[in-house]
Each structure stands twice: as structure tokens, then as C-alpha cells.
VOBA-1610 file (N, C-alpha, C; in pm, whole numbers, padded with zeros to 5 digits, always signed):
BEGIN
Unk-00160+01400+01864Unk-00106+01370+01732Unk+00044+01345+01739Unk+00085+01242+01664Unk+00233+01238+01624Unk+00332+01304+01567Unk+00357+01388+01650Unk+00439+01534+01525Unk+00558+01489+01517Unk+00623+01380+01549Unk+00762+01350+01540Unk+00819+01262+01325Unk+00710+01268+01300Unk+00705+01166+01181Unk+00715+01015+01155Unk+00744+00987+01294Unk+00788+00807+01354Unk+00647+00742+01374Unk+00643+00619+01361Unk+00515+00539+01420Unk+00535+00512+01525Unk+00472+00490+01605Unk+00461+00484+01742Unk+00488+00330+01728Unk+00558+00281+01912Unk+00620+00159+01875Unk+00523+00038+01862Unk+00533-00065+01795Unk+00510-00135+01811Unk+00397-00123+01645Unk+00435-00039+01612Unk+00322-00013+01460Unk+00387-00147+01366Unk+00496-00130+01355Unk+00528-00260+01249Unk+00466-00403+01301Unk+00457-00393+01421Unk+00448-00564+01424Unk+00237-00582+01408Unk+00165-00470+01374Unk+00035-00510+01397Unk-00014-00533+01244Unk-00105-00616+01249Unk-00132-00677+01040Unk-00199-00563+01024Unk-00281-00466+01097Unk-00365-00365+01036Unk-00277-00249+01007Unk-00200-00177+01062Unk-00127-00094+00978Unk+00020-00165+00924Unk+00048-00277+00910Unk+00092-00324+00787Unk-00013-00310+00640Unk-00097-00289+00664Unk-00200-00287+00579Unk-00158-00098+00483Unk-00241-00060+00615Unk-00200+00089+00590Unk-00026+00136+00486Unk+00050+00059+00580Unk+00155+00097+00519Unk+00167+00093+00358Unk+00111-00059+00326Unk+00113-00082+00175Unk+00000+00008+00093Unk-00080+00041+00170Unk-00159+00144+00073Unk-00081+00279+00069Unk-00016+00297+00167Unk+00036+00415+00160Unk+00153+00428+00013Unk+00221+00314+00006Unk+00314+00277-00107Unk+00259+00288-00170Unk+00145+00254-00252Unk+00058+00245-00337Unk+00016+00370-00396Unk+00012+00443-00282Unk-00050+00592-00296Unk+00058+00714-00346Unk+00174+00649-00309Unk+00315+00716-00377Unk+00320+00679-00501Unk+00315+00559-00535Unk+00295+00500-00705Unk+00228+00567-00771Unk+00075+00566-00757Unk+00032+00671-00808Unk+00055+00770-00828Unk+00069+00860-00729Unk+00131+00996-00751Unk+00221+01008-00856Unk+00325+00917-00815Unk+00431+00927-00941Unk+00438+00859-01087Unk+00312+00762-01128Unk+00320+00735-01176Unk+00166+00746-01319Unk+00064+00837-01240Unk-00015+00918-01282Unk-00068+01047-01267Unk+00040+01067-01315Unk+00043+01235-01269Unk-00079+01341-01344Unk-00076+01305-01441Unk-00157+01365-01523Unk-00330+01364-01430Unk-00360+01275-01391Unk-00479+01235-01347Unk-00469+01366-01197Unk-00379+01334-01122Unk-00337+01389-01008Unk-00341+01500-00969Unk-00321+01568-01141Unk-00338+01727-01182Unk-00438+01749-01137Unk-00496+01635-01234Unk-00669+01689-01248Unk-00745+01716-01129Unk-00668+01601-01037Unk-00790+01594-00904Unk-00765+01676-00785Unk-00600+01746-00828Unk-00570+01897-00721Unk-00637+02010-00785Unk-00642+01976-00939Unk-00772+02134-00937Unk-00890+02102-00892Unk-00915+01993-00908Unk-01066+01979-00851Unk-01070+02031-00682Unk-00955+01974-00603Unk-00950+01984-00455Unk-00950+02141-00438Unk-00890+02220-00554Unk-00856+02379-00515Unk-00962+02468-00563Unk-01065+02368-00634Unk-01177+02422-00637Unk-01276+02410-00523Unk-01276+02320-00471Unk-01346+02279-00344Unk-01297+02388-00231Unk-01147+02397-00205Unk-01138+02486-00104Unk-01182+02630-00174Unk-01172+02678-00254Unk-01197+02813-00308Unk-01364+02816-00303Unk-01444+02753-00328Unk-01574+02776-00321Unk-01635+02768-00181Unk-01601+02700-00099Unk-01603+02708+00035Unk-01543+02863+00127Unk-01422+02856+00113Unk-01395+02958+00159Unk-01493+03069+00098Unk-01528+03072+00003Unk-01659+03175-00073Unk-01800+03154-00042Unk-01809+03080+00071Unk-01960+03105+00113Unk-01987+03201+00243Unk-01887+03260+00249Unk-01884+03370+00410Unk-02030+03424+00388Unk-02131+03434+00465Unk-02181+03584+00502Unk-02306+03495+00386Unk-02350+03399+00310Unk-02459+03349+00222Unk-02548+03306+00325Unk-02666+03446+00212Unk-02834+03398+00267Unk-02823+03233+00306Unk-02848+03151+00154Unk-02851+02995+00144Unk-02751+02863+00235Unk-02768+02970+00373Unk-02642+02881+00486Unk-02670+02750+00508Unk-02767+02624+00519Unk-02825+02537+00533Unk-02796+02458+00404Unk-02782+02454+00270Unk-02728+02430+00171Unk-02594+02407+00217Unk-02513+02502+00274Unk-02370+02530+00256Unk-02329+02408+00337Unk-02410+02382+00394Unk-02318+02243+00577Unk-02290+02148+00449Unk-02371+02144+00339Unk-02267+02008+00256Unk-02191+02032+00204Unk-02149+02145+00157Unk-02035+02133+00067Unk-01850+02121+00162Unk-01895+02104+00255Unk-01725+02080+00357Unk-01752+01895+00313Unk-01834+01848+00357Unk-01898+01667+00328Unk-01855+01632+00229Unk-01907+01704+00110Unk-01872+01664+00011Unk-01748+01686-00069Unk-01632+01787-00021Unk-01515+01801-00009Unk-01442+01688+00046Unk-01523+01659+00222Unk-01386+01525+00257Unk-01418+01406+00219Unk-01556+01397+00176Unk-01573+01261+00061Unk-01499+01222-00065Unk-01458+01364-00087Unk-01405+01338-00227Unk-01237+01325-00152Unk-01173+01369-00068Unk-01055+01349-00038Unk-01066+01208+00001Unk-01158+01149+00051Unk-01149+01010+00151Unk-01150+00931+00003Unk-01172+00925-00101Unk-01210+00861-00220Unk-01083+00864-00336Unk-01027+00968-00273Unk-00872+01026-00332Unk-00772+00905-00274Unk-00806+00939-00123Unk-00678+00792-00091Unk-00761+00679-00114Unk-00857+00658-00104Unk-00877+00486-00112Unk-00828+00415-00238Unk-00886+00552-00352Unk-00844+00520-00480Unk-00632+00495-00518Unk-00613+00648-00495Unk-00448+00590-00490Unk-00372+00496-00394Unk-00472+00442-00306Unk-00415+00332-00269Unk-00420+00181-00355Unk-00509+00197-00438Unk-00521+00023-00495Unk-00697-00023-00453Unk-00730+00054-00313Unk-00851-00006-00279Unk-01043+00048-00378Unk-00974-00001-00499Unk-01091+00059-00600Unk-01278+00025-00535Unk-01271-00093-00512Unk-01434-00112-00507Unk-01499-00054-00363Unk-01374-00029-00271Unk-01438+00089-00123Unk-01452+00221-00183Unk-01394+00266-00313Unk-01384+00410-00339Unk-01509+00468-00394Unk-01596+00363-00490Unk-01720+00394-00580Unk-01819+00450-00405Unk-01829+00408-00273Unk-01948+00401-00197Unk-01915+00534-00130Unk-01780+00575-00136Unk-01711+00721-00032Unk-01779+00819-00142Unk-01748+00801-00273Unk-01808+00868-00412Unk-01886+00933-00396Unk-02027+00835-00376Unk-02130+00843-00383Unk-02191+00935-00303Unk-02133+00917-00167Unk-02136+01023-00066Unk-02125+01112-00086Unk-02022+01192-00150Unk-01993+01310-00239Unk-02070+01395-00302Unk-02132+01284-00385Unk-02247+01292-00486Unk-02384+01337-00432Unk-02430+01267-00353Unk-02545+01275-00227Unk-02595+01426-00124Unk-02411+01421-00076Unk-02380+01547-00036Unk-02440+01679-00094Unk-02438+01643-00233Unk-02459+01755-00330Unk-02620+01765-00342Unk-02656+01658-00383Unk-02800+01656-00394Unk-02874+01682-00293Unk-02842+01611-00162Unk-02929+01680-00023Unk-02915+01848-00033Unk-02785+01914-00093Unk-02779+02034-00072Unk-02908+02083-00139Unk-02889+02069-00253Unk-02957+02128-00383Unk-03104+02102-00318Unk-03155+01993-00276Unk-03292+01978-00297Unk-03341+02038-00138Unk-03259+02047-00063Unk-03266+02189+00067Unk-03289+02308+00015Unk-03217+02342-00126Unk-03237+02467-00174Unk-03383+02490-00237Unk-03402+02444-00301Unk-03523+02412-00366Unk-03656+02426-00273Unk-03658+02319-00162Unk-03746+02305-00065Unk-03658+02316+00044Unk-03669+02408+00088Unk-03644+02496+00226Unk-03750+02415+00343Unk-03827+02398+00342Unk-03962+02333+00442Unk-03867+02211+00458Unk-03809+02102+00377Unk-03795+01986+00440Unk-03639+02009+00529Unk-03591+02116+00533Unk-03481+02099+00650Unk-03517+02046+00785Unk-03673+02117+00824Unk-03711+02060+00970Unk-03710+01896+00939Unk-03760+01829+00865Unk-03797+01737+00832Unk-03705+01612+00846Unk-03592+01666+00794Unk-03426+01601+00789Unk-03340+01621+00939Unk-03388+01711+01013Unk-03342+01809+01127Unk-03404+01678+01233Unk-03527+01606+01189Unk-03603+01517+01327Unk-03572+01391+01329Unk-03514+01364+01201Unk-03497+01236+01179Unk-03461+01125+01291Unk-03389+01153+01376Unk-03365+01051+01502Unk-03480+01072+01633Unk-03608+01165+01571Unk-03663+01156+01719Unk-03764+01042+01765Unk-03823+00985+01663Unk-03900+00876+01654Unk-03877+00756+01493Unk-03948+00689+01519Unk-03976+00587+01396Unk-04034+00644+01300Unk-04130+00731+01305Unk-04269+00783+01219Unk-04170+00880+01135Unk-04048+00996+01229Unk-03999+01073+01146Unk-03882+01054+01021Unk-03857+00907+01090Unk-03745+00836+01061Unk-03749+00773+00900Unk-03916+00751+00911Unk-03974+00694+00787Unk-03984+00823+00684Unk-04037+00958+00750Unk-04036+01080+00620Unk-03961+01115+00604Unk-03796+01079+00670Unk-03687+01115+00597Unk-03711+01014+00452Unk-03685+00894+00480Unk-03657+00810+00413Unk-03756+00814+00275Unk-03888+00890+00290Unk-03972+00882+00199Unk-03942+00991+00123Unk-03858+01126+00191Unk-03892+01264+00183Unk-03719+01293+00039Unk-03639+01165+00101Unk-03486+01255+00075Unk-03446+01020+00010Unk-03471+01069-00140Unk-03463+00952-00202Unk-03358+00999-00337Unk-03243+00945-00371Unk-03191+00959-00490Unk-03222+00973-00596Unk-03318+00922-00675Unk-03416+00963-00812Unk-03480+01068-00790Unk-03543+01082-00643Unk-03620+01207-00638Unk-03512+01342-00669Unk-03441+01326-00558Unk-03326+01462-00575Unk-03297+01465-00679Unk-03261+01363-00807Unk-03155+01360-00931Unk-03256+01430-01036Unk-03390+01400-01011Unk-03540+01450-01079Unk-03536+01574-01074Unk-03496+01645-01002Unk-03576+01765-00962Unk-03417+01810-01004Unk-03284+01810-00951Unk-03206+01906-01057Unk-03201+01847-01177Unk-03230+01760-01290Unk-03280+01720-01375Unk-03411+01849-01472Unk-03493+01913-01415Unk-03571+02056-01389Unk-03507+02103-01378Unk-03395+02138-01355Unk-03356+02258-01308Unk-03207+02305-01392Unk-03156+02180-01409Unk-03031+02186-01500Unk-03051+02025-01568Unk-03076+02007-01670Unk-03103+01914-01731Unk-03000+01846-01768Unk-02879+01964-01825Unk-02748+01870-01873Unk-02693+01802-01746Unk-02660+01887-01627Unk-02582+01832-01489Unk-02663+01728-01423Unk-02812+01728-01466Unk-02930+01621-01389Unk-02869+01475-01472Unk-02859+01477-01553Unk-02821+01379-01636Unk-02694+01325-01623Unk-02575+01397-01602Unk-02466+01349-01580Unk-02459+01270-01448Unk-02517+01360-01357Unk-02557+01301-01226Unk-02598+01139-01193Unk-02714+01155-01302Unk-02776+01009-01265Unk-02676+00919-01301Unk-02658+00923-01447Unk-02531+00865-01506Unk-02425+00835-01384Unk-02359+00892-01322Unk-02268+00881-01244Unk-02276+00787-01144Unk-02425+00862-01116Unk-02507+00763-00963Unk-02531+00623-00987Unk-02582+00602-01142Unk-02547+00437-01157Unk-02418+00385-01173Unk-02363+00473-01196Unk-02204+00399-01243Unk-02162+00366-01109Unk-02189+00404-00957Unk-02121+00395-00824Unk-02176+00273-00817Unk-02286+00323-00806Unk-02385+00194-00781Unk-02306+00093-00826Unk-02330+00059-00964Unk-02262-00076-01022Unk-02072-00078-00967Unk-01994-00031-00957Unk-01906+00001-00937Unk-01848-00066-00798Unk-01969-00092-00700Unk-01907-00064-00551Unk-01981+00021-00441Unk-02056+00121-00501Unk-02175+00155-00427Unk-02267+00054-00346Unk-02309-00041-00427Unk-02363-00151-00362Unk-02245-00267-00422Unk-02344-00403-00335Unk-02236-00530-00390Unk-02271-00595-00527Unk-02239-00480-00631Unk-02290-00557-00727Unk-02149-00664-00821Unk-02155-00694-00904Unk-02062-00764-00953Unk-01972-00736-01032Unk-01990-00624-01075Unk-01829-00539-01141Unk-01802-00496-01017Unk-01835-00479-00898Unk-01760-00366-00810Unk-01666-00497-00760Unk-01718-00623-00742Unk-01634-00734-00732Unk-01541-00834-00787Unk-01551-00799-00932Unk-01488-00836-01005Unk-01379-00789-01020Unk-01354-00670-01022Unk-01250-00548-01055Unk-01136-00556-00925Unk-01156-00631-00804Unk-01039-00677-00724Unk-01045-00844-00716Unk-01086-00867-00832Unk-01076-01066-00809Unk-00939-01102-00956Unk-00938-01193-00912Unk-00794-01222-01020Unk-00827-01371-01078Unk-00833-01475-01135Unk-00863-01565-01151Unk-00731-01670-01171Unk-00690-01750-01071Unk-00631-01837-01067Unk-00645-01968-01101Unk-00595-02006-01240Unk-00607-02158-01284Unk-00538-02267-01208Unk-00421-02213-01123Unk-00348-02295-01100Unk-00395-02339-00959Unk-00461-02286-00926Unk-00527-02274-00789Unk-00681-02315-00780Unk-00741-02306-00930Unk-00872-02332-00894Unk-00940-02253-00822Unk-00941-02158-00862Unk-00996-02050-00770Unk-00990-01891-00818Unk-00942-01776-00718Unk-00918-01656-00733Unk-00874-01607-00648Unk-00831-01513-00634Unk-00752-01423-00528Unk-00798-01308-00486Unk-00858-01239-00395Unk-00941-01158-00411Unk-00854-00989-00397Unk-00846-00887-00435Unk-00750-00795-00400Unk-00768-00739-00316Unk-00740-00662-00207Unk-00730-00563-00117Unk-00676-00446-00195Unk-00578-00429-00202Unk-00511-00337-00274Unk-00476-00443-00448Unk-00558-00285-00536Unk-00497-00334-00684Unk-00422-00284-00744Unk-00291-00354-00784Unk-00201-00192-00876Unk-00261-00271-01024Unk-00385-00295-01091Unk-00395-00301-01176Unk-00438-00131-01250Unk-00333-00116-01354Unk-00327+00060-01371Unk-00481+00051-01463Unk-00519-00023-01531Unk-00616-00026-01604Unk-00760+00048-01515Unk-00750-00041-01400Unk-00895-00035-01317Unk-00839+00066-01213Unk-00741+00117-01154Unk-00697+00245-01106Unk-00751+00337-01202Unk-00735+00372-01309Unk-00717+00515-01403Unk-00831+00481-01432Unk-00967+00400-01439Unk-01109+00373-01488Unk-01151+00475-01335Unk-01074+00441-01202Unk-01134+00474-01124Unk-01099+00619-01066Unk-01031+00674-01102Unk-00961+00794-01163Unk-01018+00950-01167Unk-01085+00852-01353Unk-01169+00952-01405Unk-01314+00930-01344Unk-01294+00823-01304Unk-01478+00894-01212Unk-01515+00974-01078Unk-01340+00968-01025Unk-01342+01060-00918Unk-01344+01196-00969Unk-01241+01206-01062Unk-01297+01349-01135Unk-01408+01415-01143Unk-01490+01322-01253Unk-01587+01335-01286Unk-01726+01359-01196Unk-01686+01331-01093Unk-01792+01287-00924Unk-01785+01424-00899Unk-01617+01480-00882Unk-01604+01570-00831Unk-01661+01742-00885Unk-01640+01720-01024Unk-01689+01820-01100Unk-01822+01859-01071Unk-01878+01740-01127Unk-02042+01727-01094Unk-02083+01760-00957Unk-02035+01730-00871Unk-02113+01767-00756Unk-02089+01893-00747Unk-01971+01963-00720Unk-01928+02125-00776Unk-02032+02203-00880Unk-02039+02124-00947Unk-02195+02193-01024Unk-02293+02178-00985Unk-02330+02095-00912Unk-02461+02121-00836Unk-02454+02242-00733Unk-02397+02248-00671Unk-02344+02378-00575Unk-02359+02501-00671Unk-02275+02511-00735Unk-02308+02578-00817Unk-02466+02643-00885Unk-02557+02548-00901Unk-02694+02578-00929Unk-02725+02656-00819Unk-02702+02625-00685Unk-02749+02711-00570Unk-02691+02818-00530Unk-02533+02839-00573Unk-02436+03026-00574Unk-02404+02987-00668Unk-02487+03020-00803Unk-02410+03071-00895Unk-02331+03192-00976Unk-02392+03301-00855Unk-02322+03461-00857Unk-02178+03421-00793Unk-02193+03381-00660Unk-02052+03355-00634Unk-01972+03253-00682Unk-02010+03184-00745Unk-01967+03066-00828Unk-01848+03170-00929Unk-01954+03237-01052Unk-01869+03296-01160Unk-01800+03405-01105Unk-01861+03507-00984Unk-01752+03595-00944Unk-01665+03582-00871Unk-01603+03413-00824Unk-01500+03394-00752Unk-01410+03289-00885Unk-01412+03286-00988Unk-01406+03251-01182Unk-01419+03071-01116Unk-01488+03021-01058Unk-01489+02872-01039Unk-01566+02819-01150Unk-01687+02893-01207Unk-01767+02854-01316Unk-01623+02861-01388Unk-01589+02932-01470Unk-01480+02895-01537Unk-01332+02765-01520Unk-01317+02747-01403Unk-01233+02665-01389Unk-01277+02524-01388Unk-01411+02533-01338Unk-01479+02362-01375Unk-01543+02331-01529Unk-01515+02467-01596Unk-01506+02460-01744Unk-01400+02388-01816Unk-01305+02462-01769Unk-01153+02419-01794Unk-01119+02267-01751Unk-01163+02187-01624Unk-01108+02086-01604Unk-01210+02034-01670Unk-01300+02021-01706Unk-01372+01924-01763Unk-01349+01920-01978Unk-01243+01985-01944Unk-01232+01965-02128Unk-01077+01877-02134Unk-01038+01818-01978Unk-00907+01756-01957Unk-00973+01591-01927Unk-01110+01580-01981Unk-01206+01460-01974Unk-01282+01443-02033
//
């Protein structure tokens, strides 16, 4: 690692971290220039480390391998977003989101861990993942189980989807610019449009909460006796 704070030589002259660099600018803008949002998404992050650090010594250990995943999903979705790069951020999201649900529906059905555990040993097992560990299915079943958070969930899960999750056409629209003079468009890499930044914002929030509540369905003793039920109370009345 580089502990000196310098780029190593020859960093300015390469187009890919010229790249980097400008997201990095980007990512200072933000900071300073939506702060309010920024709040929101360091309580969310200090909820993530606090509930983690609170799974020492839990029966439900096999559940727990996602919630670190779904922590650096939501950080990896933090910079893409304060960089400008909105339509890569909806698919890191989602991951997040996923994270949560593989947990939950491990909890639930304990039997399909082997199941998820074989997945690379043949074709045949490869297929009962794929049949076994499906997004509607998981969103269904905490849907049963917490009806209000099943719902927000799905909600969410289409919004990535359309968003940038897949290639659909708002996730592409939202970095295209339309040039008359050009006959054409410009496509963005990085957007400082603040409109479609702060749209993309509150759904990291919102990603983040939610998946925190799914965790939650599975420790919810240690959830309220470490007060996190309460604090994902609190950030969610700042949305």
C-alpha cells in the first residue's frame, strides 16, 4: 500500500486514473455540497458497523457471512454514487439488497445452505441454486414474515432494476444529455446533475435501511438490545 499520500509515478499520465481522479472531485462535491444526505448515509454506515460488531458468539452464524457483503455493497454504492457514476450504483445496490435476502431466506430454511455451499461442483447443482435462491421467491417469503419490510423490499428491487440493475432505459437515460447542436447525445460517465445524484441518494438510504431490517428479522433481540431497532427508526423519519 501507498502510505506516503503521493500517486505513484507516472499516475497522471494514464486515462484510467485520470478517470478516478475526477470521480474523486466529484466525491468531494458531494460531500460538501450535500451534506444533509451524507448525514444520513454515515448513520446508516454506523449502523452497519454496530450491528456487525454485535453478532459475536450468534447461534444464526451462516446468516451473519452477509451482513459484512452487504455493508461493503453499500459503501461500494456510496462512492460510485458521490462520484457522478449514477447508473453503475443502482447494480452494487442491489447486491446489498440480495445480500440481505440470501441471509434471511438461510434463516428461514437452514437445509438450503448445503445447497448454495455446492453450487460450483457440477451443472445439475448449479441449476438448484438457480432454481432454489430466486428474488421473488426470497422477497415472498419475508413478505410472510414482515409484510411491511417485504414490500418495501420489492419496491426497491424494482426500482434497481429499472434504475441500472439491468440495461433498462431510465438507468440510461439518466447519464445521456441530448445534444441539438450535435445531433446526437453525450453519454455521461460521471454526472454532476444534482437532480439525478440526490434521486440516487435517497435510494441508497433507503437500500440501506431496508436491508438492515431484514437482518434485523433474523437478531432481533440483539437488534433492540444493542438500540439499532431504534436508530433505523430514527433515520427513516429523515425520508
Amino acid at each position: 500500500m501507498n502510505t506516503l499520500g503521493k500517486p505513484p509515478s507516472g499516475w497522471d499520465k494514464n486515462i484510467i486514473t485520470q478517470n478516478f481522479d475526477a470521480a474523486r472531485s466529484n466525491q468531494f462535491a458531494t460531500f460538501h455540497n450535500l451534506k444533509d444526505w451524507v448525514d444520513r448515509l454515515s448513520d446508516i454506515d454506523r449502523a452497519y458497523r454496530k450491528a456487525i460488531e454485535g453478532l459475536n458468539n450468534t447461534n444464526d452464524w451462516f446468516p451473519g457471512f452477509f451482513l459484512p457483503r452487504s455493508h461493503s455493497s453499500f459503501l461500494a454504492a456510496c462512492s460510485l454514487c458521490w462520484a457522478g457514476q449514477t447508473p453503475e450504483t443502482y447494480p452494487v445496490l442491489r447486491l446489498c439488497l440480495e445480500n440481505a435476502l440470501y441471509s434471511f431466506y438461510f434463516y428461514k430454511n437452514p437445509q438450503t445452505c448445503e445447497v448454495w455451499l455446492k453450487r460450483s461442483d457440477n451443472d445439475k447443482t448449479k441449476k438448484a441454486v438457480r432454481d432454489e435462491f430466486k428474488a421473488a421467491k426470497m422477497i415472498q417469503l419475508l413478505q410472510q414474515v414482515d409484510a411491511k419490510e417485504g414490500k418495501v423490499a420489492n419496491q426497491l428491487n424494482e426500482r434497481l432494476i429499472d434504475f441500472g440493475a439491468h440495461p433498462n432505459e431510465l438507468g440510461m437515460m439518466q447519464a445521456m444529455v441530448h445534444r441539438p447542436d450535435l445531433n446526437g447525445f453525450d453519454y455521461l460517465y460521471l454526472t454532476s446533475n444534482q437532480l439525478v445524484i440526490e434521486s440516487c441518494l435517497k435510494t441508497l438510504a433507503q437500500v440501506g435501511v431496508c436491508s438492515l431490517s431484514i437482518y434485523r428479522n433474523i437478531y432481533k433481540t440483539r437488534f433492540d438490545v444493542l438500540g439499532l431497532t431504534k436508530m433505523l427508526d430514527d433515520i427513516r423519519k429523515c425520508f
